[in-house]
C-alpha positions as CSV (number, residue, x, y, z in Angstrom):
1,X,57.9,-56.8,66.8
2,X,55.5,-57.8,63.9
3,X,52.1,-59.5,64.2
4,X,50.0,-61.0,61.8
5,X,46.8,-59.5,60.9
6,X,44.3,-60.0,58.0
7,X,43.9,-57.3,56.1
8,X,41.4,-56.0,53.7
9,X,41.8,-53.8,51.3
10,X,39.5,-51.9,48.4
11,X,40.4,-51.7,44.7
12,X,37.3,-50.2,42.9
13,X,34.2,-52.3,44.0
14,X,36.1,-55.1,45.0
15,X,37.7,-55.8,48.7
16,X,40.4,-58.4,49.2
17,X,41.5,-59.9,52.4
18,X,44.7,-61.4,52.6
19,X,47.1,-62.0,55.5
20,X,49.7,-59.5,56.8
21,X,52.4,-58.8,58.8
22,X,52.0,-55.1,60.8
23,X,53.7,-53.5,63.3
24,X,52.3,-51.9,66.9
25,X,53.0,-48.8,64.4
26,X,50.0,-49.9,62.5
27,X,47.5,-49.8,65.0
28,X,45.0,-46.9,65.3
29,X,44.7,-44.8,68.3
30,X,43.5,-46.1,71.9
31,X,44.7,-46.2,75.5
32,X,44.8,-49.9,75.9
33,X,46.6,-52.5,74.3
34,X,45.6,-56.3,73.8
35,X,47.0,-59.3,72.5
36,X,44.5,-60.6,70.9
37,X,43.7,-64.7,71.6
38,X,40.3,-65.2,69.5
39,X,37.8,-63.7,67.5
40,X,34.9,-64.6,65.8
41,X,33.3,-65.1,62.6
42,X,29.4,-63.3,62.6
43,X,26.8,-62.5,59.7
44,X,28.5,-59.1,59.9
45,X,32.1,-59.7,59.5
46,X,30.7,-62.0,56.6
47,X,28.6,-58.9,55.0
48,X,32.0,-56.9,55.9
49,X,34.3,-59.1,53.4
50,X,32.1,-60.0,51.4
51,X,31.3,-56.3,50.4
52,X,27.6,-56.9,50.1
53,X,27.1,-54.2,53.1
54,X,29.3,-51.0,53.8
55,X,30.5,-52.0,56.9
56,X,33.8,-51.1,56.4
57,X,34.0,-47.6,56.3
58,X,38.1,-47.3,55.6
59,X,40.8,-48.9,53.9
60,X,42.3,-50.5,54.5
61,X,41.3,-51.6,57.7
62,X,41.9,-55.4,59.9
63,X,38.1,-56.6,59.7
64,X,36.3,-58.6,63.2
65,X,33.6,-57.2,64.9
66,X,35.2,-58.8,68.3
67,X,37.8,-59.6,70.0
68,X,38.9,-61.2,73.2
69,X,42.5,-61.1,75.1
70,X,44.8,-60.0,77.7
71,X,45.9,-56.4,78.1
72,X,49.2,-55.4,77.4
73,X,49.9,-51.9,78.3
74,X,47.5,-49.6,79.5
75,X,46.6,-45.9,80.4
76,X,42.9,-46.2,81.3
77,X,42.6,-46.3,84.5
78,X,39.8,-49.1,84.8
79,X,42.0,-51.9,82.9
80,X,45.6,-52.9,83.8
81,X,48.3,-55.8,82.2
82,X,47.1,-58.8,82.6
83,X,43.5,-58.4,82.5
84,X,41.1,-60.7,80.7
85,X,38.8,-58.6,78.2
86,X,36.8,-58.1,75.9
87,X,35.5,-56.1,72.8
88,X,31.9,-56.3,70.9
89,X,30.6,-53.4,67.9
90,X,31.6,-50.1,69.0
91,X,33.9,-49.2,65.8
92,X,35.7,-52.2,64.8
93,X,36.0,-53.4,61.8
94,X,33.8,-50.1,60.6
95,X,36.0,-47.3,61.4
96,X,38.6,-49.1,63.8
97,X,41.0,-51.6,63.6
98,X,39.5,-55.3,64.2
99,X,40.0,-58.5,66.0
100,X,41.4,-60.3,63.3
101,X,44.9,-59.7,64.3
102,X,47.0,-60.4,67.1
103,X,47.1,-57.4,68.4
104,X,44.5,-54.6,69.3
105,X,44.8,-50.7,70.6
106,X,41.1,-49.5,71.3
107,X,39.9,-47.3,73.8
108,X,39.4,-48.2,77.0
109,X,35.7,-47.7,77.2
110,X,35.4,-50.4,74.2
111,X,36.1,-52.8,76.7
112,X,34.4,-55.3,79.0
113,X,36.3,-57.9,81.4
114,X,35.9,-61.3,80.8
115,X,33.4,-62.5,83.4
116,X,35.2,-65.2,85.5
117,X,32.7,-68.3,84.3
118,X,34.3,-67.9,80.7
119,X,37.8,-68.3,78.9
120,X,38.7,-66.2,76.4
121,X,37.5,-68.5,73.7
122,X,34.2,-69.3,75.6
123,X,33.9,-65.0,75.2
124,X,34.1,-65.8,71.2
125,X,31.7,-68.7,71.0
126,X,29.3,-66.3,72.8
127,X,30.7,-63.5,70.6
128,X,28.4,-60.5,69.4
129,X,25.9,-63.2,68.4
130,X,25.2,-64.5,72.2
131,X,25.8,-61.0,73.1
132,X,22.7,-59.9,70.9
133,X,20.9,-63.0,71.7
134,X,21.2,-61.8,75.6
135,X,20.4,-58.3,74.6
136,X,17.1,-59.8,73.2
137,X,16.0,-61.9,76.5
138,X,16.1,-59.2,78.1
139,X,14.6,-56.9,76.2
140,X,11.5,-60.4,76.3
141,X,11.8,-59.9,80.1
142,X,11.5,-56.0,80.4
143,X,8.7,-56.5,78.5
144,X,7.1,-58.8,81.2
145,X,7.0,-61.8,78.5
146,X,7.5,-64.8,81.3
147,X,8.3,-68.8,80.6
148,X,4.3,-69.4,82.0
149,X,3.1,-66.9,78.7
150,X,3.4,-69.2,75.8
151,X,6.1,-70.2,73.6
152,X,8.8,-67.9,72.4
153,X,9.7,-68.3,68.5
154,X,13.8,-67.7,67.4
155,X,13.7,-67.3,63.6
156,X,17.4,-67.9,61.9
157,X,17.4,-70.5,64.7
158,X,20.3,-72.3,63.3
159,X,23.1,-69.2,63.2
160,X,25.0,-68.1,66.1
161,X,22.5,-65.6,67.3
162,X,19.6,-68.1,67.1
163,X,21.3,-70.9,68.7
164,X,22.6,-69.2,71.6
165,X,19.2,-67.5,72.0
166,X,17.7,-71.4,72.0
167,X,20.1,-72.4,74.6
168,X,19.7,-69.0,77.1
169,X,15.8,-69.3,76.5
170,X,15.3,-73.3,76.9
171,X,18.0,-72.2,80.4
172,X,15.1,-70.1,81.9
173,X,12.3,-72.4,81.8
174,X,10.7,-70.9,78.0
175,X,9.3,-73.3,75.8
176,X,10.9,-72.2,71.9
177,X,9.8,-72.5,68.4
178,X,12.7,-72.4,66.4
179,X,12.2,-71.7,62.7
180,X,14.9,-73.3,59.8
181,X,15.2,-73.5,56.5
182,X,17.3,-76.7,57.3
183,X,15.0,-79.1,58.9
184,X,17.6,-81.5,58.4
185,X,19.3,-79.8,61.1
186,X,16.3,-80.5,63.6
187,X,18.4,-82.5,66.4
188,X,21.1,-79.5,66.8
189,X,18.4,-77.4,67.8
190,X,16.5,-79.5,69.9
191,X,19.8,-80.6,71.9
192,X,20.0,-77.0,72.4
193,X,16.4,-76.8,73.8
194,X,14.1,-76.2,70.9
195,X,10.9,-78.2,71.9
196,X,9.2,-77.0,68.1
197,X,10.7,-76.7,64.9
198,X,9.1,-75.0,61.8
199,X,9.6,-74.4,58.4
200,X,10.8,-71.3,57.7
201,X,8.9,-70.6,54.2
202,X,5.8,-70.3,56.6
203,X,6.9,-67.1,57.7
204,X,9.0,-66.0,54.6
205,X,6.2,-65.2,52.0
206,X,3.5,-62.0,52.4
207,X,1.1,-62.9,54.7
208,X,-1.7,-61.7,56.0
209,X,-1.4,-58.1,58.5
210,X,-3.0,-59.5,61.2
211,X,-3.2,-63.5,62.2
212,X,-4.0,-66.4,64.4
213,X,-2.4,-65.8,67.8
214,X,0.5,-68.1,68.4
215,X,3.9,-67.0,70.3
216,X,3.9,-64.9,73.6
217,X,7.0,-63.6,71.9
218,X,10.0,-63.7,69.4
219,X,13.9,-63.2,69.0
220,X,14.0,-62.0,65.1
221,X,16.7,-62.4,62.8
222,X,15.5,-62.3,59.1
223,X,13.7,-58.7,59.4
224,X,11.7,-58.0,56.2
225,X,8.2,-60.3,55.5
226,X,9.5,-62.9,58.0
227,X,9.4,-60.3,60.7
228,X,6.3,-59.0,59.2
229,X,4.7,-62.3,59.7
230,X,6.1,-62.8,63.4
231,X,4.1,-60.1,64.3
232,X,1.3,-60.6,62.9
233,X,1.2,-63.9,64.7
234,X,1.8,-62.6,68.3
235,X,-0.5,-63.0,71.2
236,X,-1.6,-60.0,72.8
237,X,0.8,-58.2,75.3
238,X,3.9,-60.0,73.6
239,X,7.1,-58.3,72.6
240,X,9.2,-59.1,69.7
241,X,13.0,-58.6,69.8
242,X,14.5,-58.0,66.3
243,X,18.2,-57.8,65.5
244,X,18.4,-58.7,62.1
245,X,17.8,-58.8,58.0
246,X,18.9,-61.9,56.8
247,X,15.8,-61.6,54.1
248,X,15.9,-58.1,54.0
249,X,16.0,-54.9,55.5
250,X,12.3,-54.2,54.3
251,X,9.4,-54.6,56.8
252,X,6.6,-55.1,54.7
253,X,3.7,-55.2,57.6
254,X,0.9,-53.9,59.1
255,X,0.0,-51.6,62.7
256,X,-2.9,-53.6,63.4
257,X,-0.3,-56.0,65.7
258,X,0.1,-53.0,67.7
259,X,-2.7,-50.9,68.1
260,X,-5.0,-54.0,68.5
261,X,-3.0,-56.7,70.1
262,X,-0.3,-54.1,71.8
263,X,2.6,-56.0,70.7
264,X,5.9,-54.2,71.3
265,X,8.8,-54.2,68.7
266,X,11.9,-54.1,70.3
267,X,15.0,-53.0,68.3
268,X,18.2,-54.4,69.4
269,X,21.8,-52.9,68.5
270,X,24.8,-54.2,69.7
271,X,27.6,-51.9,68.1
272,X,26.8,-48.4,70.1
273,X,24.7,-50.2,73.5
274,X,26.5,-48.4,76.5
275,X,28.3,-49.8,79.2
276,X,26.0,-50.5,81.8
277,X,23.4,-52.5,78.6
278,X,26.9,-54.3,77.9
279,X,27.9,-55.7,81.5
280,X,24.3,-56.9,82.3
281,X,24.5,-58.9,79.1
282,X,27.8,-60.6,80.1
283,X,26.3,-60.9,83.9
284,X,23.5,-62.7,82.5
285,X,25.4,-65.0,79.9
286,X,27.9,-65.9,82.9
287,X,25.1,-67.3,84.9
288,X,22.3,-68.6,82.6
289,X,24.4,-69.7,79.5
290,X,25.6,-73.0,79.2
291,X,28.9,-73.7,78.7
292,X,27.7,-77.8,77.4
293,X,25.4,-76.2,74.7
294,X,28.1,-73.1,73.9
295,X,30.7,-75.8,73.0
296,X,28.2,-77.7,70.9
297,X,27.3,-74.7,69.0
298,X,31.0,-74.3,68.3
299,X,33.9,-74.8,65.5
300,X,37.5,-73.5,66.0
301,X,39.2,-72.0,62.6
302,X,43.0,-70.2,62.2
303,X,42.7,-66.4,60.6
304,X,43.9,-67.8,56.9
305,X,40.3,-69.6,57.0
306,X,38.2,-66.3,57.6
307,X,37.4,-65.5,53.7
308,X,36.1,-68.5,52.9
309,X,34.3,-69.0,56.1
310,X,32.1,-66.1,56.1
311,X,31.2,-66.9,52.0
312,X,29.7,-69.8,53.8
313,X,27.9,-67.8,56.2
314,X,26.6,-65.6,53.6
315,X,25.3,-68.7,51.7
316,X,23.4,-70.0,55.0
317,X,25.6,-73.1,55.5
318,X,27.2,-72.7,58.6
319,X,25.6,-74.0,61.8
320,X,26.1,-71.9,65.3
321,X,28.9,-70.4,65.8
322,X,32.7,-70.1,64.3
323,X,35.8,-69.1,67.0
324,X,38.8,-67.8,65.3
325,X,42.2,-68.4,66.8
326,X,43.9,-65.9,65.8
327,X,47.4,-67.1,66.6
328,X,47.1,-70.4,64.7
């Protein structure tokens, strides 16, 4: 039986997506099969489509960084039909066959179950963004960075990763900076939990190596001066969790946050974290994400949508996050 599937394909230096219809002949190698229900639409996939980054690494190859569904078949022994999972990085949409299809074969240790509290499409909203965003809290808490510290700053507060990072911080008792470049945007974040929004062309120009103290700690997503700057600005002891490059992969700073204030950069990566990193994530968005502020971070799209979708991400104009149904 055939399934639809967006495809992208590479002609030159140009990649062009366009719907499909495959076969279970298509699909790459992997122990498990999944019909997919949803997938999701991050920076990523947009950088992926887009072309602007090498993500995908063969064509042509079904783009999606994640997926979420029921399995089919199965010959892993941890996963059997009719369970409820879940895929994030590991080699889709790189190297592997991605979640914008309706149907998925992956290996078995790609997967995660769907913890109980979510649906399938509440696993989507949350999506690698939330998953990152989790990744980062608790990389804030092994670093002993506590709600009774000082405020925590989210930069790219208004994209999926920031926005779920708002609501899960705002959750635990933190008080959060968010920093925009659409302050038009101010009540979204603050019905998410931002108690302080900022400008983001404070943080976006060279600045000086070493600054007033003003956040306990930070969830980055710009990288390059912006980053630079967050650092410079954090109190003594704090820890900075940094995920992204927005502005640039560049990090055009100093050492003097570190060897005189002992700040801790903390890199996080999603695609390769192993299991046991991946499970505590999901434990932890089960119990302190909520599911009010997920759905008002949220828009639903069908998978002839994608392209156009993740142009908009690219250009900054899309707020929270973007579920993709992949069987409308």
């Amino acid at each position: 039986m055939s399934f639809n599937a967006l495809l992208a394909t590479k002609t030159g230096d140009t990649i062009a997506t366009g719907l499909v219809q495959l076969t279970e002949q298509d699909l790459m190698p992997g122990d498990v099969t999944v019909a997919v229900e949803y997938s999701t639409v991050n920076y990523k996939d947009a950088l992926a489509l887009s072309g602007r980054s090498p993500v995908i690494r063969t064509f042509p190859l079904i783009p999606g960084i994640d997926l979420a569904g029921v399995v089919e078949t199965s010959t892993h022994p941890g996963f059997a039909p009719g369970d409820r999972v879940l895929v994030n990085g590991w080699g889709l949409s790189q190297t592997h066959h991605g979640g914008y299809a309706q149907k998925a074969r992956v290996p078995g240790e790609w997967l995660v179950k769907i913890p109980a509290a979510f649906s399938s499409r509440d696993a989507m909203a949350v999506g690698t963004a939330g998953y990152t965003a989790m990744l980062s809290v608790l990389a804030l808490e092994h670093g002993g960075v506590s709600p009774d510290q000082g405020d925590i700053l989210v930069t790219g507060a208004n994209g999926g990763a920031g926005s779920i990072a708002i609501a899960l911080l705002s959750t635990l008792g933190y008080r959060v900076v968010a920093s925009t470049g659409r302050l038009e945007e101010s009540a979204y974040l603050k019905e998410l939990g931002a108690a302080e929004i900022i400008d983001r062309a404070t943080l976006s120009e060279a600045g000086a190596p070493i600054a007033k103290e003003r956040w306990a700690g930070a969830i980055d997503a710009v990288g390059s001066h912006t980053l630079a700057n967050v650092l410079a600005q954090t109190r003594y002891r704090g820890v900075v969790a940094a995920f992204g490059l927005a502005q640039g992969a560049d990090l055009p700073g100093s050492v003097l946050p570190f060897i005189l204030r002992n700040v801790t950069l903390a890199g996080i990566d999603s695609v390769n974290a192993p299991y046991a990193a991946r499970e505590q994530a999901w434990t932890r968005l089960a119990a302190d994400l909520d599911l009010g502020k997920l759905a008002r971070t949220t828009q639903m799209i069908g998978l002839a949508e994608v392209p156009a979708l993740a142009d908009q991400v690219l250009q900054g104009r899309v707020q929270g996050r973007t579920v993709v149904d992949v069987n409308a």
